[in-house]
Structure formats: C-alpha cells, structure tokens
VOMAR-710802 format. One record per residue: residue number from 1; residue in one letter; chain; z negated, y, x of N, C-alpha, C in turn. Coordinates in steps of 0.001 Angstrom, whole numbers, plus 500000, padded with zeros to 6 digits. Layout:
BEGIN
R   resi   resn   chain     n.c3     n.c2     n.c1    ca.c3    ca.c2    ca.c1     c.c3     c.c2     c.c1
R    NUM      a       A        Z        Y        X        Z        Y        X        Z        Y        X
...
//
This chain:
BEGIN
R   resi   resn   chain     n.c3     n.c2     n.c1    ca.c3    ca.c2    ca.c1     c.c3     c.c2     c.c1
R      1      x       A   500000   498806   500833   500000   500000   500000   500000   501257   500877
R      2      x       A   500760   501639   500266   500985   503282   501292   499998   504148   501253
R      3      x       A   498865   504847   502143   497836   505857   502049   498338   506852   502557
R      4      x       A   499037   507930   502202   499297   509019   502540   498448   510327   503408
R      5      x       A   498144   510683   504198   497104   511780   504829   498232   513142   504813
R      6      x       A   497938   514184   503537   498595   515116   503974   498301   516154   504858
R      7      x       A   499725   516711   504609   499701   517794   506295   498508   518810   505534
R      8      x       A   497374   519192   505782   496109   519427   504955   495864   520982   505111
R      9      x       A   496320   521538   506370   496322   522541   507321   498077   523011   507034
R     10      x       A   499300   522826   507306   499792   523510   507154   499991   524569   505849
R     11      x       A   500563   526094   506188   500919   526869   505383   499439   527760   505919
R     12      x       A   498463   527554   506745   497408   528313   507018   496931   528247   508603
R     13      x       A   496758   527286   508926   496818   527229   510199   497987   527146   511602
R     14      x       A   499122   526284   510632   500739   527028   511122   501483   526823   509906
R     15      x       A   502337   527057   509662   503490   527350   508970   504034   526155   507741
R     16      x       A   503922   526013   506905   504325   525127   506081   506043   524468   505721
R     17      x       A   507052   525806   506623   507980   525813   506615   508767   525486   507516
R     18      x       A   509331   524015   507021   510323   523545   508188   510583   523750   509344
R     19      x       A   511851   524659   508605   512367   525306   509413   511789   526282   510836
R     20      x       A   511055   526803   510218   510249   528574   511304   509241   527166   512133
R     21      x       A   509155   526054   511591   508001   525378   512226   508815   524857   513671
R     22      x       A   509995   524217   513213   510901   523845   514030   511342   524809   515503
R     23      x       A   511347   526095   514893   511874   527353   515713   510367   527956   516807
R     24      x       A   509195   528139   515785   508190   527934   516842   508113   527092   517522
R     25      x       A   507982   525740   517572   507701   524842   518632   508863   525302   519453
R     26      x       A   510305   524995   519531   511119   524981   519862   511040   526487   521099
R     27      x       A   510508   527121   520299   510523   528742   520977   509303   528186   522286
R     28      x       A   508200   527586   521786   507536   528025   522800   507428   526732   523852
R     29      x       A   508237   525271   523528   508279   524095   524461   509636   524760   525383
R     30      x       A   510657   525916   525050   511240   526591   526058   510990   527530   527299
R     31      x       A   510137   528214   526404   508834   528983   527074   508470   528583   528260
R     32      x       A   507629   527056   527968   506892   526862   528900   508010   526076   530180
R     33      x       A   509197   525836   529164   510130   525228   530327   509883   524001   531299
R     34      x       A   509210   522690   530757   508492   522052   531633   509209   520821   532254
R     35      x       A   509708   520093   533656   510178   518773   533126   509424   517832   532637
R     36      x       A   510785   517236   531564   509699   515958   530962   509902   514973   531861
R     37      x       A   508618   513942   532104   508674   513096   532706   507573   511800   532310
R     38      x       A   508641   510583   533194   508356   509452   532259   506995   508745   532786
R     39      x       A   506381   509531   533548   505039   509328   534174   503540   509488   533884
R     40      x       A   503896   510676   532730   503184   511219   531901   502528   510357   530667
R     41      x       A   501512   510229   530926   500668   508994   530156   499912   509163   528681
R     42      x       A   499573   511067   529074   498969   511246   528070   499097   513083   528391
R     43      x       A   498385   513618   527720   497809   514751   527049   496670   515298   527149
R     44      x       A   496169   516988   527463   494771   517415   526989   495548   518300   526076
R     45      x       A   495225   518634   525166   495667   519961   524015   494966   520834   522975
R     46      x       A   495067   521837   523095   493767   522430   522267   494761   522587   520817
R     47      x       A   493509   522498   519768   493747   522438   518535   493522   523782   517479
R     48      x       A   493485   524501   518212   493242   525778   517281   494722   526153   516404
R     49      x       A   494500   527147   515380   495593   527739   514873   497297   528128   515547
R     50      x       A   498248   527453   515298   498969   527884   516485   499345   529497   516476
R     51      x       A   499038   530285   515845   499104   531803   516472   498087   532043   517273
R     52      x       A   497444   531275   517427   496312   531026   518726   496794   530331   519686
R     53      x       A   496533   528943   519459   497214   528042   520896   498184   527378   520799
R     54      x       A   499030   527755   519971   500227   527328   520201   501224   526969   520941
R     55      x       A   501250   528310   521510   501638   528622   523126   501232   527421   524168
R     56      x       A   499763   528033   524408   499331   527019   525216   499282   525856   525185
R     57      x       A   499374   524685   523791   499955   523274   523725   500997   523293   524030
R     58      x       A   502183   524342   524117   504084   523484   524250   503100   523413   525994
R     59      x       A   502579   523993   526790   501823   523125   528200   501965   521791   528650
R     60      x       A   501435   520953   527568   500955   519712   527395   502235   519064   526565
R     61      x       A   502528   519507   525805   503622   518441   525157   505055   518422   525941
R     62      x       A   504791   519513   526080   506493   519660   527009   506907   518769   527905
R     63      x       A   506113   517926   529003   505717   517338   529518   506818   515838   529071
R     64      x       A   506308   515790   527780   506879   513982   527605   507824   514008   527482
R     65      x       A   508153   512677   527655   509863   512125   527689   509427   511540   526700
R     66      x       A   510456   511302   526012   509775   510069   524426   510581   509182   524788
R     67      x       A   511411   508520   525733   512375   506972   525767   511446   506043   525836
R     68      x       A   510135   505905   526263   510065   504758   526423   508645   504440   525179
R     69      x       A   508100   505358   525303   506850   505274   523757   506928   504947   522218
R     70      x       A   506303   504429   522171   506226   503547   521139   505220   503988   520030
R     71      x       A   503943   504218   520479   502686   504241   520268   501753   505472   520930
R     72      x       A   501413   505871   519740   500810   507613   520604   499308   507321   519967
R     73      x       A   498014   507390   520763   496901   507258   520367   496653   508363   520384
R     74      x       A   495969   509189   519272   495332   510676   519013   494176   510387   519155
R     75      x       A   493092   511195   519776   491507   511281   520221   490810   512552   519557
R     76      x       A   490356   512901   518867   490211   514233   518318   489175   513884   517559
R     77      x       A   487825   515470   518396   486362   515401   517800   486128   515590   516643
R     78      x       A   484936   515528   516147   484719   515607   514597   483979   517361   515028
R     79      x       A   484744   517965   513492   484291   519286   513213   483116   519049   511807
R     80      x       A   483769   518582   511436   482722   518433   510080   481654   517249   509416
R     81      x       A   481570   515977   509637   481427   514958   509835   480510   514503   510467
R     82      x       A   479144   513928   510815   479056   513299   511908   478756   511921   511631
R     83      x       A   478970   511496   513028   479014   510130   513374   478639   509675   514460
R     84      x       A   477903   508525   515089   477364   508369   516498   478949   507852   517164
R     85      x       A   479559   507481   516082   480913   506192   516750   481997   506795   516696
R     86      x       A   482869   505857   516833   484177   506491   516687   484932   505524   515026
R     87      x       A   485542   506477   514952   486260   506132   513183   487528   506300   513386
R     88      x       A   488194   505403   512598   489227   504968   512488   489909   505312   510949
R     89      x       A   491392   505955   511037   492025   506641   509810   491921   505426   508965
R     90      x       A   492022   505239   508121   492337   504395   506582   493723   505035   505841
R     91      x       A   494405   505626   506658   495889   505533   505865   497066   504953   506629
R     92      x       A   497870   505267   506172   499096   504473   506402   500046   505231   507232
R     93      x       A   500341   506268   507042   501037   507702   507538   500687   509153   507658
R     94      x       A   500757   509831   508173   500485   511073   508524   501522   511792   508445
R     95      x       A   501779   512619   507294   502768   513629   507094   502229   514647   507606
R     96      x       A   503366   515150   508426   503977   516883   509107   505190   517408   507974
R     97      x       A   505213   518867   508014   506257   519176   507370   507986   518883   508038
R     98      x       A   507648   518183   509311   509179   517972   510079   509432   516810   510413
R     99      x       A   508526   515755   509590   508925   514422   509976   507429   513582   509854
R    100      x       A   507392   512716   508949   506238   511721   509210   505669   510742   510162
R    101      x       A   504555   510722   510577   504301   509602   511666   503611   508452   510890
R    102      x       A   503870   507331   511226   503216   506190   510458   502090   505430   511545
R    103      x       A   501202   505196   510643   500211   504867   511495   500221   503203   512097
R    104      x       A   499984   502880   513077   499711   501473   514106   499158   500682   513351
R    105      x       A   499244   499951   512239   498427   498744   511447   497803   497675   512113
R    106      x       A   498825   497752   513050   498325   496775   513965   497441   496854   514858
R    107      x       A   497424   498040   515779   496587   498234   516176   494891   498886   515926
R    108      x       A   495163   499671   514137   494185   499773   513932   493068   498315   513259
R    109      x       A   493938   497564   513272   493121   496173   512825   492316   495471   514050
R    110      x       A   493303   495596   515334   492843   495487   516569   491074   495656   516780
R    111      x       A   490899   497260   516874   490034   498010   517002   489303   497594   516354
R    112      x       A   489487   497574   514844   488593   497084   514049   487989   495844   514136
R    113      x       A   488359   495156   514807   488119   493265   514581   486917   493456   515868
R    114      x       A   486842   494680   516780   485797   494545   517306   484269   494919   516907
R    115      x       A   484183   495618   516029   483163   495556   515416   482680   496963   515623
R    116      x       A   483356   497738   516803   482786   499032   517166   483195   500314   516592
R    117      x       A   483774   499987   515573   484232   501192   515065   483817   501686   513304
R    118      x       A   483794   502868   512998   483927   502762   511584   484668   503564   510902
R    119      x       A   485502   503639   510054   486259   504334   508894   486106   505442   508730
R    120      x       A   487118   506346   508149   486636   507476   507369   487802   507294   506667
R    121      x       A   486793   507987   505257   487701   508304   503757   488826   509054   504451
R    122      x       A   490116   509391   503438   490690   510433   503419   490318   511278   503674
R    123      x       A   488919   511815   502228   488710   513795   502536   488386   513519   503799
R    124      x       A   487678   512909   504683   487141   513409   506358   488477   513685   507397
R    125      x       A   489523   512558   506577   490559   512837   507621   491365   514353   506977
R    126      x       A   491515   514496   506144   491968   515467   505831   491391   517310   506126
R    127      x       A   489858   516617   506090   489166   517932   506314   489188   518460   507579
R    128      x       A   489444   516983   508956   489618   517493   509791   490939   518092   510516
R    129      x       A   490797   519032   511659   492276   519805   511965   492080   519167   513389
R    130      x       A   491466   518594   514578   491515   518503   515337   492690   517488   515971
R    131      x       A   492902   517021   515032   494291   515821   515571   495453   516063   514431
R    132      x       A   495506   517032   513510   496371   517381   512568   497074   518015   513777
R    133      x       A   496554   518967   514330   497215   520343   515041   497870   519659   515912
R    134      x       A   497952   518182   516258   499135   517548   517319   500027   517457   517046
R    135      x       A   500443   517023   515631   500904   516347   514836   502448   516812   514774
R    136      x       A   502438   518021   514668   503596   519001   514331   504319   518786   515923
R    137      x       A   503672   518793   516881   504273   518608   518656   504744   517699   518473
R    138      x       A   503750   516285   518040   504207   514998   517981   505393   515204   517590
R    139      x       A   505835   515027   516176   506845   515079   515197   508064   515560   515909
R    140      x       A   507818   516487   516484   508887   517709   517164   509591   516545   518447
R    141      x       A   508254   516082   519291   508731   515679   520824   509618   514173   520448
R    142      x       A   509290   513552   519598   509748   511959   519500   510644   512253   518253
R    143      x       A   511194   513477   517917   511930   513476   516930   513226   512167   517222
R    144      x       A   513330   511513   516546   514701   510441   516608   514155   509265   517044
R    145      x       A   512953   509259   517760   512468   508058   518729   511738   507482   517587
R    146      x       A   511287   506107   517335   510471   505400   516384   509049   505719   517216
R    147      x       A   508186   505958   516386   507006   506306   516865   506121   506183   516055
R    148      x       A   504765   505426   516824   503213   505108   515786   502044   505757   515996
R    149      x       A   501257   506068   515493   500431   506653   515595   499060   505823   515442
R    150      x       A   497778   506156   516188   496644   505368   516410   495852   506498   516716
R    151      x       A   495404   506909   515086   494221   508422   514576   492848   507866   515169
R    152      x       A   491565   508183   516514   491103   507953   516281   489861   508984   516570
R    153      x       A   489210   509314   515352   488691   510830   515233   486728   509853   515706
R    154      x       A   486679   511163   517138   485516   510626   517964   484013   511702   517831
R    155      x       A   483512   510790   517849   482008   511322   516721   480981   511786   518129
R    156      x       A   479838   512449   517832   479110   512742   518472   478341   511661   519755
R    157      x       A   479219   511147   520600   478782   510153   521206   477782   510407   522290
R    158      x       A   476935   509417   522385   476419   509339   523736   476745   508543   524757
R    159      x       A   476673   509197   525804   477126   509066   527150   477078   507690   527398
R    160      x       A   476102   506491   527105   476715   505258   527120   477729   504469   526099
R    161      x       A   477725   505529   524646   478950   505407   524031   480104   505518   524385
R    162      x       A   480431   506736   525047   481347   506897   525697   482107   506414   526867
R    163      x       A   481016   505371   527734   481263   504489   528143   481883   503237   527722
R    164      x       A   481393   503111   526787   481424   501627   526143   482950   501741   525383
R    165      x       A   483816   503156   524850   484602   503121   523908   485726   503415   524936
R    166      x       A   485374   503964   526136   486297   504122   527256   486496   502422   527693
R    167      x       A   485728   502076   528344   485666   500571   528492   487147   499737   527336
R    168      x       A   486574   500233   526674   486969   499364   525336   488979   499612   525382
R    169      x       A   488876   500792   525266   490181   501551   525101   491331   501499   526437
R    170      x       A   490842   501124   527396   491383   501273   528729   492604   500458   529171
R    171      x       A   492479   499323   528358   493811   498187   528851   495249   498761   527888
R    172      x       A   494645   499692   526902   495980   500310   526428   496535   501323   527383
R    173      x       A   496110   501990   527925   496739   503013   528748   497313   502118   529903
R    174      x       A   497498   500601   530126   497933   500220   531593   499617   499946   530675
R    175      x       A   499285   499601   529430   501048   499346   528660   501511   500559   528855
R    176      x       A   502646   500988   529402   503518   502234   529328   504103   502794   527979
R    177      x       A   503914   501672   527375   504797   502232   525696   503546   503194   525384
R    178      x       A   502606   503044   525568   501385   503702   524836   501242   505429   525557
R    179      x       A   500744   506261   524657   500337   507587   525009   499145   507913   524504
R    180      x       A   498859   509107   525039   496924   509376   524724   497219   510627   524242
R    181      x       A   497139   511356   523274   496755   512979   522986   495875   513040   522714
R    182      x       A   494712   514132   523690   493351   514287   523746   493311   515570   523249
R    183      x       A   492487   515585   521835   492050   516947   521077   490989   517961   522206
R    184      x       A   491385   519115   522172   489531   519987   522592   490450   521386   522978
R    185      x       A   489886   522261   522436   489820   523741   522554   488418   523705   524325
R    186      x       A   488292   524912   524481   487477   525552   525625   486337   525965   525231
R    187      x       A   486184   526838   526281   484890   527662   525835   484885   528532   524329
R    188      x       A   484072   528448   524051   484073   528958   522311   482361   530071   522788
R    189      x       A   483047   531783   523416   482173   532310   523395   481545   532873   522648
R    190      x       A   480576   534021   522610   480383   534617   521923   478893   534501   520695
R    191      x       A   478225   535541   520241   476866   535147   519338   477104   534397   517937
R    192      x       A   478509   534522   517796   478668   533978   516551   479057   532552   516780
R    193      x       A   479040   531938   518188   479238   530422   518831   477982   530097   519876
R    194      x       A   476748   531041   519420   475639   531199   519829   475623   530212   521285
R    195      x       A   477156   531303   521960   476992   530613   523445   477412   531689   524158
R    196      x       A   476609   532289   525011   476789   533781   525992   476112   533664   527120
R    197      x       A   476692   532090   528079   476845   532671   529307   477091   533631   530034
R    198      x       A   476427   533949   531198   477732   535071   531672   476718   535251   533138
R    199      x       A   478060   535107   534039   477700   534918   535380   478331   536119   536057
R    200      x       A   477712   537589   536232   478486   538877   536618   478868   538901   538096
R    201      x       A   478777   537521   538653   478870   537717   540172   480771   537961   539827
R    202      x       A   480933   537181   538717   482809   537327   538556   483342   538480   538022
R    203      x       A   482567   539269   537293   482447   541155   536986   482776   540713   535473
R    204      x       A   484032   541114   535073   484040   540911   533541   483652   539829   532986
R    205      x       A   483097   540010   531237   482643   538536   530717   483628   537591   531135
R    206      x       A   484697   537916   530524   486269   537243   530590   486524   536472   531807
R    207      x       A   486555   537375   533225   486598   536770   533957   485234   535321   534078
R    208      x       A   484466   535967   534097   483103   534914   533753   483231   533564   533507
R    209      x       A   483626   533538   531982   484270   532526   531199   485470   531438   532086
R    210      x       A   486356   532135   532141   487477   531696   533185   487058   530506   534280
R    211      x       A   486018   531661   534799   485431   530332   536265   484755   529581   535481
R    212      x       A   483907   529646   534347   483449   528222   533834   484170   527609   533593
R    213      x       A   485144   527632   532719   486144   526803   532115   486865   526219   533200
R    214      x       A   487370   527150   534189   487998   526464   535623   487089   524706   536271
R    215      x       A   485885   525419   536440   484611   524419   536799   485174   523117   536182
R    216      x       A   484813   523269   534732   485159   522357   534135   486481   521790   534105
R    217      x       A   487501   522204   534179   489333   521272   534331   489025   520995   535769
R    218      x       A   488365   522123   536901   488490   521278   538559   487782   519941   537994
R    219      x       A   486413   519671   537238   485684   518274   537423   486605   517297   536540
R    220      x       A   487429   517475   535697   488420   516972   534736   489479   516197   535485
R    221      x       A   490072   517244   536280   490585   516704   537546   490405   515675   538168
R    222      x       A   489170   515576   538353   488816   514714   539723   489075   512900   538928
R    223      x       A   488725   512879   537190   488614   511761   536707   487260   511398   536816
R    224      x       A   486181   512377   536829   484845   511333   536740   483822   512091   535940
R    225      x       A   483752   510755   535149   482662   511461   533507   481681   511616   534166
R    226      x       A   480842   511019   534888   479500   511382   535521   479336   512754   535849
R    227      x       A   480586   513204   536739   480530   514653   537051   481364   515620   535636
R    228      x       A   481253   515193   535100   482082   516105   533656   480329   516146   532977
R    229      x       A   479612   514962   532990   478693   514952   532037   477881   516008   532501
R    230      x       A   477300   516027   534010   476398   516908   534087   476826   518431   534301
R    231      x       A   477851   518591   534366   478514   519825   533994   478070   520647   533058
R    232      x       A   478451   519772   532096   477980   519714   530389   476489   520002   530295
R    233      x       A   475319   519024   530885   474263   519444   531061   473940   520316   531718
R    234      x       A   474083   520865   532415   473971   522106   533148   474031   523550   532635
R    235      x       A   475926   523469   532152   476210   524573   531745   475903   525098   529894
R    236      x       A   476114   523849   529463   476535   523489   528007   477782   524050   527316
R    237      x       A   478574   524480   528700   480019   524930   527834   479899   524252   526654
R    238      x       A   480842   525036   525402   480847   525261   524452   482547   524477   524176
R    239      x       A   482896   523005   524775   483929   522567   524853   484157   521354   523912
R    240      x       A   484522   521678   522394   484549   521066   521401   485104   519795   521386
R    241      x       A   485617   519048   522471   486657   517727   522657   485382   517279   524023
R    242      x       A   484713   517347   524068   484027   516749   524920   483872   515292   524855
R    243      x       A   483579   515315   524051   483437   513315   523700   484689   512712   523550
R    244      x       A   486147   513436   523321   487350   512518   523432   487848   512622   525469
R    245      x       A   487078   514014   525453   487661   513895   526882   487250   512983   527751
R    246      x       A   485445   512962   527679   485019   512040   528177   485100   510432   527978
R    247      x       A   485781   509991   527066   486402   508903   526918   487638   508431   527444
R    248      x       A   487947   509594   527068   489283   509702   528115   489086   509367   529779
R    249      x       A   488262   509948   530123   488053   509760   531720   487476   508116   531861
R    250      x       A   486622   507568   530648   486117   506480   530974   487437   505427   530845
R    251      x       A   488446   505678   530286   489978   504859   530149   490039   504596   531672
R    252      x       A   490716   506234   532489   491308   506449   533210   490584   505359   534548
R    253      x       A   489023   505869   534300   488206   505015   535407   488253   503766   535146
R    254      x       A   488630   502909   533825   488336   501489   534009   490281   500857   533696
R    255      x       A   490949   501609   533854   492453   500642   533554   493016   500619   534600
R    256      x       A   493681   499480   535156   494341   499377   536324   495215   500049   537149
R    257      x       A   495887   501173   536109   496808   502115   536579   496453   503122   537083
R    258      x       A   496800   504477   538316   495837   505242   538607   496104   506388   537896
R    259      x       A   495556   507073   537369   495989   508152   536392   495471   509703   536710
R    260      x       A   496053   510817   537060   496278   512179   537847   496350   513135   536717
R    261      x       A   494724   513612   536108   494865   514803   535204   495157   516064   536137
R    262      x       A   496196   516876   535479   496473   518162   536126   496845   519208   534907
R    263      x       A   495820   520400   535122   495866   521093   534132   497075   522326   534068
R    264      x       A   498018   522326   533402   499267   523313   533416   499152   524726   533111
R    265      x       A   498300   524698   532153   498080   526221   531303   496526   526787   531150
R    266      x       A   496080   527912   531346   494669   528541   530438   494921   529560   529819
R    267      x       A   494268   529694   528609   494501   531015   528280   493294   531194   527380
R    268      x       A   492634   532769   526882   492187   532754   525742   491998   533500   524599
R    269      x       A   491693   533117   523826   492216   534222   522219   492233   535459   522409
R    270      x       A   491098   535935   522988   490730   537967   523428   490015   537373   524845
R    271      x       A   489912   539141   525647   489387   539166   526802   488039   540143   526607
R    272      x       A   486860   538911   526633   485484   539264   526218   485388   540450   527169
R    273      x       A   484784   541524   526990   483958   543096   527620   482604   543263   527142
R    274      x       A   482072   542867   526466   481233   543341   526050   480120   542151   525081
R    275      x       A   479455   542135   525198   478343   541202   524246   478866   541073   522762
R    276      x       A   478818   541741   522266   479801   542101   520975   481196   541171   520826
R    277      x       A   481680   540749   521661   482817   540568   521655   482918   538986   521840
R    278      x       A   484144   538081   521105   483778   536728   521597   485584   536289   521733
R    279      x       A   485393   534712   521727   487030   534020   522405   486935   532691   522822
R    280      x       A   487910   531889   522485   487908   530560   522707   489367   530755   523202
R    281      x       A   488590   529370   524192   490142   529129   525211   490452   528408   525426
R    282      x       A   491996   527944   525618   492507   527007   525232   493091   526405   526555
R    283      x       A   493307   525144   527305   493770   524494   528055   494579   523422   527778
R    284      x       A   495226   522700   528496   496376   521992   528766   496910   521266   529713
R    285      x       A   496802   520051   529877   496877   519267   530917   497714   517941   530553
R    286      x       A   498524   517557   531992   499090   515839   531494   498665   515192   532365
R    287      x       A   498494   513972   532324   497468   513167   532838   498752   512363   533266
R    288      x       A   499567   511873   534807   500304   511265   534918   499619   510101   535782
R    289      x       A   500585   509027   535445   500543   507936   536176   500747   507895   537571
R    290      x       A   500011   507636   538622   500198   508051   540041   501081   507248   540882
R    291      x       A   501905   507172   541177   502725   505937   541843   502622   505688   543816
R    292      x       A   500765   506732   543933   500562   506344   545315   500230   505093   546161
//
C-alpha cells in the first residue's frame, strides 16, 4: 500500500513551484560550479529555508555524480519529537514538487529486523523539515537516475548510542551504490537560541562565531567522534545535526573504506555586532572515498 509523505514545507520554506524550483537549484548548483565526482560517498548539508541556505547546500550536492547510486540514506535530527533512538519513515515515497523519491522497503525492513530502531507516524515525518530540505537537491541531482531513499530521522542520542547506530550503519557506506545525506545547520546564535558565546580575542561577534564553527568542521575533518564529542562538551555549539553527524563519523570510523570529510562552503544568515543581534550558519561538506 502506498504511504505518501507530502512535500509538507514547500510553498514556505522554498517554493512550491516547479518550475522557479528547478531554476533555483539549477541557478545556484552553477554557482557553486563544483566537479561531480564518483568518489563522493556522502554529504553534510544544512537544512534551513532555502532563501537562507540554499546557496550554501548546491556546496554539498554539487559534488555527486548520480551513475552509479542507487540508494541515498538521509540522516536528519529531530526538531520536534523526541526520541532516545533512531526512527524509521513508515511511508512508501517522499514527494518533492520535481519528482518523487520512493522509499528502500527493503532496506527499511533490514534496519528494522534489528530491533534498534523505532517508527514514526506520518505527522512526525511530516512535521519534520530537516531531511525534507534535501529532498528538492535529491530530486534535482538523480533526476533520470532510479533512485531510493532510506529516511532515517535521528533522535536525541547518547554518545554510546551513537556508537552503537554508527556501528550498526557502517557496512552500508563500504557498497558504492549507497550515499549518506547528513542533515545539520551551525551555530544557531543569539538570546533567542539562548546561546551567546563570544570569544573577543577574534573582535567581531561574527567573526567569533566563525572560529567556533571552524573548530568544529577542523574536528569533523579529522573523522573522530571522541574529538567532535568533547567539542560539544566544552563549547556546546548550538549545532542542530549533531547526533546525525556524529553517527556519521561512527560509520566512517568502523567501515572498511577510508572516508575524507572536507568542508566546501560557510556562510551565515546575518553578521552578529552586537548582543541584540543573532544568525545561524550554514556548512557543507562531501565526505569522499580516499583511494590512498
């Protein structure tokens, strides 16, 4: 039986219309001008509004070649929801306004038969935007290519969760047909994100922000959750994909293939001055397969 997940977010967060949807992406995966290449395993991408980060995802998507993928696994935190685990869509397809993706049956039965996962209704998938906002890239990059999708929206984990679901997840990233798009926006400053670091040895807030967020993609870089985690403890950036990222790194550390996050783009909404003032920022990275 067919479960439909509609596009829930377009017409407000981007564009409901075909066409102009087609012409944005199009406008800004030129933009960034990137080669695609068939090395490219996966994705970091921020999920905000695309008159926000729009821009800064064609970064990250531009990147793929779609000849040889099959299977695109989406990772994307819970905004509204919580959960200690990770949950798994209950529909069938995922409509975009430029083309539907149908979801992995197979592989979501996979997942499931291990016991570690749990469900969410529709409204949760619908309510959330964090793996919607791929969706439209998706659609765009594998246009013509057959392509599946494997929704799996990641809950407030702890650090040996995140172990355990990295563990778990890792022998998919050594198949090449498979891809990873990892949900998470940046720093989310500001009193109304009741998070106002600010380190003036860098002079402006803005700049401030910047070197944190930097901190954090250099330890992203390196591939090691241990040093991502205490980052996190330390600083408490305000980095909403934390638990897909850090799963992500626990893939990268336990699958046989060697895998090279490198971040392409930063940017962020406004340039904080003043206490008063706030901004979330958005990054972008592809995580390639290393052939050293």
């Amino acid at each position: 039986m067919e479960v439909i997940r509609r596009a829930s977010h377009a017409g407000s967060w981007y564009t409901d219309n075909p066409r102009k949807l087609e012409e944005e992406l199009d406008g800004w995966l030129d933009a960034a001008g990137l080669p695609k290449s068939s090395d490219v395993r996966g994705v970091i991408a921020p999920h905000a509004g695309y008159s926000y980060s729009g821009r800064a995802a064609a970064y990250a998507f531009g990147n793929i070649d779609p000849t040889n993928i099959s299977r695109v696994f989406l990772l994307g935190p819970s905004h509204h929801y919580y959960t200690p685990k990770c949950a798994l869509s209950t529909a069938t397809v995922y409509k975009t306004p430029i083309g539907d993706l149908p979801i992995d049956q197979e592989v979501i039965e996979e997942l499931k038969a291990t016991g570690k996962f749990e469900l969410m209704d529709l409204r949760v998938d619908e309510a959330e935007h964090s793996m919607e906002m791929h969706l439209p890239y998706l659609a765009k990059v594998f246009k013509g290519h057959q392509v599946k999708v494997v929704p799996i929206l990641v809950g407030a984990l702890n650090a040996e969760s995140e172990a355990k679901y990295g563990k778990l997840l890792a022998k998919y990233i050594d198949d090449p047909k498979n891809f990873f798009s990892v949900s998470s926006d940046f720093c989310h400053w500001g009193t109304r994100f009741n998070y106002t670091h600010y380190d003036n040895k860098h002079g402006a807030i803005h700049k401030s922000i910047e070197a944190l967020d930097k901190m954090g993609m250099d330890i992203i870089e390196t591939g090691d959750p241990d040093s991502f985690k205490n980052y996190l403890l330390e600083f408490d950036n305000t980095i909403c994909g934390r638990h897909p990222i850090s799963v992500f790194l626990h893939m990268t550390k336990n699958c046989s293939t060697k895998i090279k996050i490198q971040f392409l783009r930063y940017e962020q909404s406004s340039q904080c001055k003043t206490m008063r003032d706030s901004s979330v920022s958005y990054a972008s990275a592809a995580a390639k397969a290393d052939g050293e």
